[in-house]
SEVEXZA-974174 format. One record per atom (N, C-alpha, C): residue in one letter; atom name; x, y, z. Coordinates in steps of 0.2 Angstrom, whole numbers. Atoms other than C-alpha are relative to their C-alpha. Layout:
// SEVEXZA-974174
R   aa   at       x       y       z
R    A   CA       X       Y       Z
...
//
This chain:
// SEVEXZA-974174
R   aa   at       x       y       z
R    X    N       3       0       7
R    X   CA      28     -62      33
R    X    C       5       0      -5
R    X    N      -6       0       8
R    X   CA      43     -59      21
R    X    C       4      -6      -1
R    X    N      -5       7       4
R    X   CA      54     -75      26
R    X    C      -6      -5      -2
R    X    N       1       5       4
R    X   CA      39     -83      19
R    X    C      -5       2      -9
R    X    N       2      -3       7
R    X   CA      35     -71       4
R    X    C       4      -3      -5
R    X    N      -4       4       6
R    X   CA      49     -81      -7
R    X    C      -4      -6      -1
R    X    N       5       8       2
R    X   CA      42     -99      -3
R    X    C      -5       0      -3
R    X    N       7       2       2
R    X   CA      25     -95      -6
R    X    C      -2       1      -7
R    X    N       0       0       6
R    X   CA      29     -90     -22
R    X    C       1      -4      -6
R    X    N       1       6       4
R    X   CA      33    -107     -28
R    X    C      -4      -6      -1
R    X    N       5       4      -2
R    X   CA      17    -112     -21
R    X    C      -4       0      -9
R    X    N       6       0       7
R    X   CA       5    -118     -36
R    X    C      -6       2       0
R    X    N       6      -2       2
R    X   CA      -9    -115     -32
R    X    C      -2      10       1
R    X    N      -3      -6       2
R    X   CA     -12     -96     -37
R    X    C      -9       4       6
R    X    N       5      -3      -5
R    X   CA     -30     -93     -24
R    X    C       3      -1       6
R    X    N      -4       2      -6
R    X   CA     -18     -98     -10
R    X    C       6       8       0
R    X    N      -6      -5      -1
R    X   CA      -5     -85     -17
R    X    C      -5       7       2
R    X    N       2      -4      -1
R    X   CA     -19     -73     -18
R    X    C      -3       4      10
R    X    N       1       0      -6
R    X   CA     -26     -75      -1
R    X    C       6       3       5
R    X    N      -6      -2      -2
R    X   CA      -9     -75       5
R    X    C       3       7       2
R    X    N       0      -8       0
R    X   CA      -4     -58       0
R    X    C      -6       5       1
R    X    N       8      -6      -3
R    X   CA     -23     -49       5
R    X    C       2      -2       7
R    X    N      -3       0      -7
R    X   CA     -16     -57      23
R    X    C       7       6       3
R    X    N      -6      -4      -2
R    X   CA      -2     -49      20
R    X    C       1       7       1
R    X    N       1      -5       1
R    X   CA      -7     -32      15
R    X    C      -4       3       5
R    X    N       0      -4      -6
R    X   CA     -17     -31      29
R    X    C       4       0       5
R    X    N      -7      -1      -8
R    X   CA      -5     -35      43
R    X    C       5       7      -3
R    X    N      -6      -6       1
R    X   CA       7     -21      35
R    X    C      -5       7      -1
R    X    N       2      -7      -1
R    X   CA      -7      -8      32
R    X    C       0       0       9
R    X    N       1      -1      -6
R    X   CA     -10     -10      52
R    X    C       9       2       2
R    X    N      -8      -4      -5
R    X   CA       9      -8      55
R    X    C       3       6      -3
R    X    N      -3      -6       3
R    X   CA       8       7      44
R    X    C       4       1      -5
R    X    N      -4       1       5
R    X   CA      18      -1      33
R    X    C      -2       2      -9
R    X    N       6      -3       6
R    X   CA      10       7      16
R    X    C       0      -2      -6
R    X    N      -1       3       7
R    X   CA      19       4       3
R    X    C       3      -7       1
R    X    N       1       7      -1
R    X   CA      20     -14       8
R    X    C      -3      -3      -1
R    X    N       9       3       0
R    X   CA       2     -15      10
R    X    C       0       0      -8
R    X    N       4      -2       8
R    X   CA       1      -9      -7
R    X    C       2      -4      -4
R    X    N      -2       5       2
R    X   CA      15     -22     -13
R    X    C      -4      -6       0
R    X    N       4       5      -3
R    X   CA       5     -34      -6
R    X    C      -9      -2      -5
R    X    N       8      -1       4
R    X   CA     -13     -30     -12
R    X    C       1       1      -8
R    X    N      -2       1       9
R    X   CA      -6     -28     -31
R    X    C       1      -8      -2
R    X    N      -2       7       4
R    X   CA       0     -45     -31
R    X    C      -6      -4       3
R    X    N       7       3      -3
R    X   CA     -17     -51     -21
R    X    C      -4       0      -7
R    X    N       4      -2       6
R    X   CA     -25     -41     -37
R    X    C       3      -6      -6
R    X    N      -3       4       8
R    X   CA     -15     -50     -52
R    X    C      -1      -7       3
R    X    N       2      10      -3
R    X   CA     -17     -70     -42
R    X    C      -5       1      -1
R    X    N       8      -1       2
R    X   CA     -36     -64     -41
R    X    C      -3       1      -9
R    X    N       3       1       7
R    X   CA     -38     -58     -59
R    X    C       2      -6      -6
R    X    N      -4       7       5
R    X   CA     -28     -74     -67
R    X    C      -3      -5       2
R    X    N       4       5      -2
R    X   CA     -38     -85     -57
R    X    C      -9       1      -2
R    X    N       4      -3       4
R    X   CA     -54     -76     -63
R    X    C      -6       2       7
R    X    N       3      -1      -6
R    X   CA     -60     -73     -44
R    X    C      -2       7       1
R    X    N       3      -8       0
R    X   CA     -70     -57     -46
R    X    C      -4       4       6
R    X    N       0      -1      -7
R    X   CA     -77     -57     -27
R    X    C       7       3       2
R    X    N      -6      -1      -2
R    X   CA     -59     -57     -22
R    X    C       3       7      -3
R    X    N      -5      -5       3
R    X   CA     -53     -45     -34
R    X    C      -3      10       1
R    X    N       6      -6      -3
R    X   CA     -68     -32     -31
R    X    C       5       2       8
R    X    N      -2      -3      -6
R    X   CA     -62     -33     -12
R    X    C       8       2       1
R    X    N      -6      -3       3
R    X   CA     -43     -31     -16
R    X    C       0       6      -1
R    X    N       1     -11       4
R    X   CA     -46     -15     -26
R    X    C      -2       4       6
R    X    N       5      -4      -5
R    X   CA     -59     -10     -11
R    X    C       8       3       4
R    X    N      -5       0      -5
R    X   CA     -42     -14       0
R    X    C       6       5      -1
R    X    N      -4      -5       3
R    X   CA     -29      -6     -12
R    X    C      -1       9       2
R    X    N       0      -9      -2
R    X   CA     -38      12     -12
R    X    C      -1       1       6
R    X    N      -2      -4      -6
R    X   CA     -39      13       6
R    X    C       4       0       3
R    X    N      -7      -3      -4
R    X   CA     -20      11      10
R    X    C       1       5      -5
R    X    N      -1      -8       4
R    X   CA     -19      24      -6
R    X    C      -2       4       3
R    X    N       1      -7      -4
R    X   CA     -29      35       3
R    X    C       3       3       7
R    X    N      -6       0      -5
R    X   CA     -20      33      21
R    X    C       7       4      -2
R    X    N      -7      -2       1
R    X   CA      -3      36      10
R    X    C      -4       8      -4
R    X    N       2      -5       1
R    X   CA     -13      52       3
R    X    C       0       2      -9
R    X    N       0       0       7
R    X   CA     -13      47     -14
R    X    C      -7      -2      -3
R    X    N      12       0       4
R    X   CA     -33      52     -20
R    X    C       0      -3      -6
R    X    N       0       3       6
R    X   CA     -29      48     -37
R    X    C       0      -6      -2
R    X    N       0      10       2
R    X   CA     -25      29     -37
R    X    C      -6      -1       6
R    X    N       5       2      -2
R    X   CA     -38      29     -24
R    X    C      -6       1      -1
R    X    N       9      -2       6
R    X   CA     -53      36     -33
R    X    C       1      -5      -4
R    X    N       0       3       7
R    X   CA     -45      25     -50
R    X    C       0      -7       5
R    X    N       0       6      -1
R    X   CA     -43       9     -39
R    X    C      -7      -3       4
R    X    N       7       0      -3
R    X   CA     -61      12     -29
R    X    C      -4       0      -6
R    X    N       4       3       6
R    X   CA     -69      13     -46
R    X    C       2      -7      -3
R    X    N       0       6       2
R    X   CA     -62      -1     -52
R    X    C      -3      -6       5
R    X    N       2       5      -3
R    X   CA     -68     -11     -38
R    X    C      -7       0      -4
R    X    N       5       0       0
R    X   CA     -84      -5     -40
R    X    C      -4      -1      -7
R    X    N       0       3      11
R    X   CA     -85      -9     -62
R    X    C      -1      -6       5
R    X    N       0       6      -3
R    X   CA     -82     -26     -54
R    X    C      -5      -3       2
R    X    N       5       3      -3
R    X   CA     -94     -27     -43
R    X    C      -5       0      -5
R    X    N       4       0       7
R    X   CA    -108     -21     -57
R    X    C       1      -5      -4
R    X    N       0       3       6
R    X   CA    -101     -32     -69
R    X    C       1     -10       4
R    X    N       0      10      -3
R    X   CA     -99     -50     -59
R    X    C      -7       2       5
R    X    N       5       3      -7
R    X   CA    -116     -48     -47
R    X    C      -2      -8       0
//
């Protein structure tokens, strides 16, 4: 995943990048990787809201607070679970 974390960056197209990094975020939360997953799932989030893909970013968010929670951080997983959930209410 990382030697192609540079490349893919100079990809254009920005729901490829998104995709990309939610792939990535999960392979790294499964290796326990946490703050990786979480690097990963941030840049998911920002290629999602720039593209205006509001499924995508809803499950991002979903994705984000449950590696916060694993790492035992309540707080951004309660703020990153409501944010999913705004999302969802405001794009059905």
């Amino acid at each position: 995943v990382e030697e192609i974390t540079i490349p893919m960056e100079f990809c254009e197209d920005k729901r490829s990048r998104a995709v990309f990094h939610e792939k990535a975020g999960m392979l790294f939360k499964r290796l326990k990787q946490y703050n990786k997953a979480v690097y990963h799932y941030q840049r998911a989030t920002k290629y999602a809201e720039e593209i205006g893909n509001f499924l995508f970013l809803g499950s991002y968010k979903n994705n984000l607070a449950n590696v916060y929670r694993l790492k035992g951080e309540f707080a951004l997983a309660h703020s990153s679970e409501d944010e999913a959930i705004e999302i969802a209410h405001l794009h059905k």
